[in-house]
C-alpha positions in Angstrom: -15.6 -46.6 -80.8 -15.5 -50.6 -80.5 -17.3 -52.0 -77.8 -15.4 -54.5 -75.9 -16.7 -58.0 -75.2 -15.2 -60.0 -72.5 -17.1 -63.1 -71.8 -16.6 -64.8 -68.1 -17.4 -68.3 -67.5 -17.6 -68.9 -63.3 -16.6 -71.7 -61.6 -19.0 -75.0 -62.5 -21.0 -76.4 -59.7 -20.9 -80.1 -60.3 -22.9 -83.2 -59.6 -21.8 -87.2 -60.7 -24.9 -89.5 -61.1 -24.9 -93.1 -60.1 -25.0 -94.2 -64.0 -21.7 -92.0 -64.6 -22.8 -88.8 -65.7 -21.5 -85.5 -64.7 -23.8 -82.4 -64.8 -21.8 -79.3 -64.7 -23.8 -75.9 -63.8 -21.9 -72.7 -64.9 -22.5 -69.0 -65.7 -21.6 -67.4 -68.9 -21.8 -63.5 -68.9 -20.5 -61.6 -71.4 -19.4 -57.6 -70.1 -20.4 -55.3 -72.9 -23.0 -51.9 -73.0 -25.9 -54.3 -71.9 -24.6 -57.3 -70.2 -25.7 -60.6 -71.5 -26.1 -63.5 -69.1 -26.5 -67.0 -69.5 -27.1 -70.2 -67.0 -25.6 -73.4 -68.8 -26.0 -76.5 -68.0 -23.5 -79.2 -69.4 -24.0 -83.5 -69.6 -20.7 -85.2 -70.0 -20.0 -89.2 -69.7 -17.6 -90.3 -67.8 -16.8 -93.0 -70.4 -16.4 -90.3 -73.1 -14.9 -86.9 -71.8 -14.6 -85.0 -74.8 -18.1 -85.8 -76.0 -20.9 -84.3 -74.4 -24.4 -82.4 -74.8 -25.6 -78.9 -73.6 -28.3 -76.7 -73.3 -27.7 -72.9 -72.8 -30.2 -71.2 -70.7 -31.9 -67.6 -70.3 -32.4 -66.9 -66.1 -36.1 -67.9 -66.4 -35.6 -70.8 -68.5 -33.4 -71.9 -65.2 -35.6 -71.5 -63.1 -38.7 -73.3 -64.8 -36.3 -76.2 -65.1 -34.9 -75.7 -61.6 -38.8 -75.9 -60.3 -39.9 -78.6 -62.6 -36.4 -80.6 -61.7 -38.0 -80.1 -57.6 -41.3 -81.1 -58.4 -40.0 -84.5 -60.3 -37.7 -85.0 -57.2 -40.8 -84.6 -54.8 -43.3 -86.8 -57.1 -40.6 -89.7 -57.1 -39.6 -89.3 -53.2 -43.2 -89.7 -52.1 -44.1 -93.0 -54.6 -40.8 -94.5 -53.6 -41.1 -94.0 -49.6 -41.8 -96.9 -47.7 -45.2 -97.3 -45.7 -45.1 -96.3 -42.3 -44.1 -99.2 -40.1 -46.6 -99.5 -36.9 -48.5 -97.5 -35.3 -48.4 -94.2 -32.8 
């Protein structure tokens, strides 16, 4: 008996930086005796469509970037806030 593999790819969630970038966000699971699941995480330019890097990550590896991605945004929100202006 053959096991069957059907792979799905969901519907990316996507984000366009200032410098032109797009970061696409998708699921890849693959339906077979013990589902395999995979978070990917896709860099494109906006200059060069076809060409573009990616990373394919486990559920934890996701979140350790997703919590290390918070963290940076955090850090760089409080340097980069402007002093309080007068007093209470």
């Amino acid at each position: 008996m053959a096991t069957q593999r059907r792979a799905r790819v969901e519907r990316p969630a996507t984000i366009r930086t200032s410098g032109g970038r797009q970061l696409c966000v998708e699921r890849l699971t693959l339906d077979e005796t013990a589902p395999v699941g995979r978070v990917v995480l896709r860099i494109t330019c906006q200059r060069v469509e076809r060409d573009y890097l990616w990373a394919s990550l486990t559920a934890a590896e996701a979140r350790q970037l997703a919590e290390q991605l918070l963290a940076q945004a955090a850090a760089v929100e409080d340097r980069c806030r402007p002093p309080h202006a007068g007093g209470e």
